[in-house]
N, C-alpha and C positions, 0 to 999 in steps of 0.2 A: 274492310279488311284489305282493299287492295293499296299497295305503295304506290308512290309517284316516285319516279325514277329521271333522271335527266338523262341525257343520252350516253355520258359517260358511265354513270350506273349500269343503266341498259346492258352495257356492251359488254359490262364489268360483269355482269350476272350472265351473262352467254358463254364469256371467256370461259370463266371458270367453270362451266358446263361442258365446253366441251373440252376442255381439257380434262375434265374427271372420264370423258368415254375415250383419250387420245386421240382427238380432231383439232386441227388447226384451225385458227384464225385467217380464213382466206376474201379476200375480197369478197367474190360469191355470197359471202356468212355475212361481211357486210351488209352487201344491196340488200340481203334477204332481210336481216334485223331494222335498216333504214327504211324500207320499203311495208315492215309489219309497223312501226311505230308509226307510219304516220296516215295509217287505212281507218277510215270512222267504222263505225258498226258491226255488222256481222256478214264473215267471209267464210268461204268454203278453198279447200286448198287450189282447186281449179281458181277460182276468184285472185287468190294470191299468187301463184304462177301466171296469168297473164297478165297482174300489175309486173311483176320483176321482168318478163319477157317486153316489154311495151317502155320498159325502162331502158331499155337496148346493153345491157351489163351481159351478155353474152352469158347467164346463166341457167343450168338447164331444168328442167320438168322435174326431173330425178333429185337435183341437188333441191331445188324447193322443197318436196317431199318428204327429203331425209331430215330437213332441217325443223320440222315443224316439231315434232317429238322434244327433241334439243331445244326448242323456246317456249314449251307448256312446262319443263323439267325446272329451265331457267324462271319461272313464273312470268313471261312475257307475254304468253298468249292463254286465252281460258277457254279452254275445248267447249266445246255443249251439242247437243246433240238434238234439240231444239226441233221434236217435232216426230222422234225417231226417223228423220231422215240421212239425208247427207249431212256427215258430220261438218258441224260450222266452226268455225274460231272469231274471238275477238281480244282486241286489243286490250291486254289485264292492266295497260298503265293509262288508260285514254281517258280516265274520270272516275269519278267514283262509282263502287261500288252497285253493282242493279240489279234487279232479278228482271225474269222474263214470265210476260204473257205470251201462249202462242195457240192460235188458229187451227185448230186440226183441218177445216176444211179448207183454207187459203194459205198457210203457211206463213200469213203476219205474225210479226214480233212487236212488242210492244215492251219497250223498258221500264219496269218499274220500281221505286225507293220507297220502301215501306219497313218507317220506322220499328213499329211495333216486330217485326217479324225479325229485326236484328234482335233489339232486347229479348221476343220469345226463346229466339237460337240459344243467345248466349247463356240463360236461364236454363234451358234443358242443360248443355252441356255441363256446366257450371256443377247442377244437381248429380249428373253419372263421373263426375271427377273427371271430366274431356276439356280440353285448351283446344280452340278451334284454330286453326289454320285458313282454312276456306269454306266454301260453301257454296252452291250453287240448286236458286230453286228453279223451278219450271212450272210454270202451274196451265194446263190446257186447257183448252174449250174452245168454241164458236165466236166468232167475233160479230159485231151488232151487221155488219155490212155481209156478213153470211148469215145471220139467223133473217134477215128482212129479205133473201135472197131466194133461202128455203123456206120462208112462209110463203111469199109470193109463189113460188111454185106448188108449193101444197095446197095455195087456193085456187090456182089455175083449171078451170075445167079439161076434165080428160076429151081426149080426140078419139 
């Protein structure tokens, strides 16, 4: 479900976003949109404010913040929450499609493409009369390098 967008797209899809809230296209909106496309994986806005900051665009803490709302609206970035922690974002135009595995006890992420779970979606939908848009799964649990972590300690004699 997600597009591939070239950079003029991109920008194309911002413009028109923020121009539907009466925001300009400012430089600032630039670094920030140049600087979200080209981050691998998954960021937290802290993460994405000290790449623009480290880019020396003279951009501030504030303007990053505002802006992220403005590029999950624009379909550019894919919120996720990935852990019920600090909310993350990731890049909606960086690849295809993935869902997530994640760690309750270490907070790994693990990407993964699983066919059947597109075709089950699209099947449900399809059946309650729904045209999907997006979707995003999360599925949690213990990763093998946490459950061999809390065995070992479960087998550890008490002191």
């Amino acid at each position: 479900m997600r597009q591939r967008l070239n950079a003029e797209a991109a920008e194309l899809k911002f413009r028109e976003v923020l121009a539907r809230h009466g925001l300009k296209w400012t430089a600032e909106r630039r670094t920030i949109l140049a600087i979200v496309r080209s981050l691998p994986g998954h960021f937290t806005a802290d993460d994405l404010a000290g790449h623009v900051q480290r880019a020396g665009a003279g951009v501030s803490r504030a303007t990053v913040y505002r802006a992220l709302p403005l590029l999950v609206e624009a379909g550019l970035l894919q919120p996720m929450v990935l852990g019920g922690e600090v909310r993350r974002f990731e890049n909606a135009l960086s690849g295809p499609h993935h869902d997530h595995l994640v760690c309750t006890a270490c907070g790994r992420v693990v990407e993964i493409e699983v066919e059947a779970f597109e075709i089950l979606q699209r099947e449900v939908a399809a059946r309650h009369g729904f045209r999907l848009s997006s979707h995003v799964h999360e599925l949690y649990g213990t990763c093998a390098g946490c459950q061999r972590t809390s065995e070992r300690s479960a087998d550890a004699p008490a002191r």
